[in-house]
C-alpha positions as CSV (number, residue, x, y, z in Angstrom):
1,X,132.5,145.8,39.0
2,X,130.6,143.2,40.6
3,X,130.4,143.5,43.9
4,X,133.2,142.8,47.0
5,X,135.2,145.1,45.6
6,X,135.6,146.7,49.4
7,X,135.6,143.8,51.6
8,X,133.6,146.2,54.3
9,X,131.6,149.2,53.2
10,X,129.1,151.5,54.8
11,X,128.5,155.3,54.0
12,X,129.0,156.7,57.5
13,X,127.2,160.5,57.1
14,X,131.1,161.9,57.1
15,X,133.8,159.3,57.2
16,X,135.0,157.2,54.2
17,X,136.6,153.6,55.3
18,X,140.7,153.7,55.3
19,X,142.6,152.4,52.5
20,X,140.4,152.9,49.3
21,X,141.1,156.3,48.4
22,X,143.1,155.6,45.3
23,X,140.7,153.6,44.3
24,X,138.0,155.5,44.3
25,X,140.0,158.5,42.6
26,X,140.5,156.3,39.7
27,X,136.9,155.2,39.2
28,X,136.1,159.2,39.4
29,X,138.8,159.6,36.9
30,X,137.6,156.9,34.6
31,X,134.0,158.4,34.8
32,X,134.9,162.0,34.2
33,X,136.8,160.7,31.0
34,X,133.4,159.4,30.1
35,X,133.6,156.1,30.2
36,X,130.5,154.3,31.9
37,X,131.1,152.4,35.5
38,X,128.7,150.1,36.6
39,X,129.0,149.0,40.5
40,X,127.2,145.8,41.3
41,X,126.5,145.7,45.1
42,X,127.9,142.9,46.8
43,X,127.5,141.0,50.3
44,X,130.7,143.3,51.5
45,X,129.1,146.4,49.9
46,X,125.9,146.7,50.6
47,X,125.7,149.5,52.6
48,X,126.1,152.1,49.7
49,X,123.9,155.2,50.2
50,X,124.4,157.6,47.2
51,X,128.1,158.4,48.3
52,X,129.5,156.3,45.0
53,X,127.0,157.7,42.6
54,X,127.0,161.3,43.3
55,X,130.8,161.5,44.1
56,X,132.2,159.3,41.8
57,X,129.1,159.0,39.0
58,X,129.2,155.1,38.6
59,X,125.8,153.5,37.9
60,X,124.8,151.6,41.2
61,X,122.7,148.2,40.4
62,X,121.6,145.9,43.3
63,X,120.4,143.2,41.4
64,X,121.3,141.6,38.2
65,X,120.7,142.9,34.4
66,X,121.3,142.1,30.9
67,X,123.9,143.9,28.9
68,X,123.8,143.8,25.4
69,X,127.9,143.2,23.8
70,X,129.6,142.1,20.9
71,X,126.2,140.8,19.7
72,X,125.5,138.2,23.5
73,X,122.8,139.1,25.8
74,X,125.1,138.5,29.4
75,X,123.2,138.7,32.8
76,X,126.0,140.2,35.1
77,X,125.6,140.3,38.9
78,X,126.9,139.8,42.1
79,X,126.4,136.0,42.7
80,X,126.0,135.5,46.3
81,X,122.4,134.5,47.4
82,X,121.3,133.9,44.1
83,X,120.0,130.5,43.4
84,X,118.7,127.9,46.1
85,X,120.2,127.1,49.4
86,X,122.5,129.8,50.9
87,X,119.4,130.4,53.6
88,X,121.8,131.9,56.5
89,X,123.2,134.5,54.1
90,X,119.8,135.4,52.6
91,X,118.5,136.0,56.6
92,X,121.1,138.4,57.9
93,X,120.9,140.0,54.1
94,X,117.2,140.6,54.9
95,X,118.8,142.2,58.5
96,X,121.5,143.9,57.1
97,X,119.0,145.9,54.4
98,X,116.6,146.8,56.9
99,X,116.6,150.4,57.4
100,X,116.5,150.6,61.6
101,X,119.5,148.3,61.4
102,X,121.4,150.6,59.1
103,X,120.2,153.6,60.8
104,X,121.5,152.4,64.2
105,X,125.1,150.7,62.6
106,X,125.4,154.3,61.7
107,X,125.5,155.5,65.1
108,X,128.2,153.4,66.2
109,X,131.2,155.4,65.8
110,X,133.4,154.1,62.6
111,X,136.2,153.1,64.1
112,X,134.3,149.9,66.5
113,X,131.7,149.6,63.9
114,X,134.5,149.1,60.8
115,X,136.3,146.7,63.3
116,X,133.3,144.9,64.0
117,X,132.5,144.4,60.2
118,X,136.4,143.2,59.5
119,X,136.2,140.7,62.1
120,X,133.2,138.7,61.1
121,X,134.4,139.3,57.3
122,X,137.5,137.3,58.8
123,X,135.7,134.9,59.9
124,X,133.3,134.2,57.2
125,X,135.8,133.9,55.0
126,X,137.8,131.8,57.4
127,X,134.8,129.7,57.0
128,X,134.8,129.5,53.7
129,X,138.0,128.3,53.3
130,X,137.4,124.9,53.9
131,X,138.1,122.3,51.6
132,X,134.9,121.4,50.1
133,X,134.6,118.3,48.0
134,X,132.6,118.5,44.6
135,X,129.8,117.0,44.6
136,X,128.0,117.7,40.8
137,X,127.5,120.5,39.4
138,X,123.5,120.2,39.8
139,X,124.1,121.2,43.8
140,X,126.2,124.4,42.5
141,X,123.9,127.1,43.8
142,X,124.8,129.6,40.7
143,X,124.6,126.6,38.2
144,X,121.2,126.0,39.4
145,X,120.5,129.9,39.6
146,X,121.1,129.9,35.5
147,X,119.7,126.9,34.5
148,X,116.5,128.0,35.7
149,X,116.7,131.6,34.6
150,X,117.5,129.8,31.3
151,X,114.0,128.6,31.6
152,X,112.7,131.9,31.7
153,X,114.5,133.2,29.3
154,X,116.9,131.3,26.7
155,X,117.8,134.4,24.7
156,X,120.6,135.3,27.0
157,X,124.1,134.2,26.3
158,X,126.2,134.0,28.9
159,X,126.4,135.0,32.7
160,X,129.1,136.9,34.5
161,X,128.8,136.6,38.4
């Protein structure tokens, strides 16, 4: 999984967020059968604390890594911030991941602080929405992102973001 999966997640000390129970049952279910889940934090999700691994056993990556299938080297990720540009995301990432912040977003009580998190996700994707006109792939920020880890390394075959 590669990240968003929860449009707003953060491991309160004892509350889960509403409305993902079922899911998370089934990834537990799919991990005790012994198959191998691999959680790829994303902008929505990355306030994960050791709640998904030790509950649910899925393998928790917070930055991009090469698998090795069917014979193709794939770097799989979560592809926001990656790349150039994107500098207002890559601030309030740098906010949101700093422990004092988390530390006091934990003390607000989940009910204001998951409503608080819904409506800015709202409105960034509200944002988002707007019709955007190409403009060449070279100004993609994930096209750049690959070209140049190409550079870097051209044994990998494909990229899953």
């Amino acid at each position: 999984m590669v990240g968003d999966v929860f449009d707003f997640w953060y491991e309160y000390k004892t509350a889960v967020p509403k409305g993902f129970t079922r899911l998370l049952g089934k990834i537990a279910s799919l991990v005790d059968r012994g198959i191998k889940v691999h959680y790829f934090i994303g902008n929505h999700d990355m306030w994960t604390f050791g709640y998904l691994e030790k509950e649910l056993g899925v393998i928790l990556h917070r930055e991009p890594i090469i698998i090795e299938s069917f014979g193709m080297k794939i770097l799989v990720g979560h592809g926001d911030g990656l790349g150039p540009g994107d500098h207002k995301y890559k601030m309030l990432k740098k906010i949101f991941r700093f422990p004092p912040f988390q530390w006091m977003f934990g003390w607000v009580h989940p009910d204001i602080g998951i409503g608080i998190a819904n409506y800015f996700s709202r409105k960034s994707r509200y944002g988002t929405q707007k019709k955007e006109e190409f403009i060449a792939k070279e100004k993609e920020w994930l096209y750049v992102y690959c070209r140049e880890y190409l550079e870097g390394d051209s044994s990998v075959d494909a990229f899953y973001f």
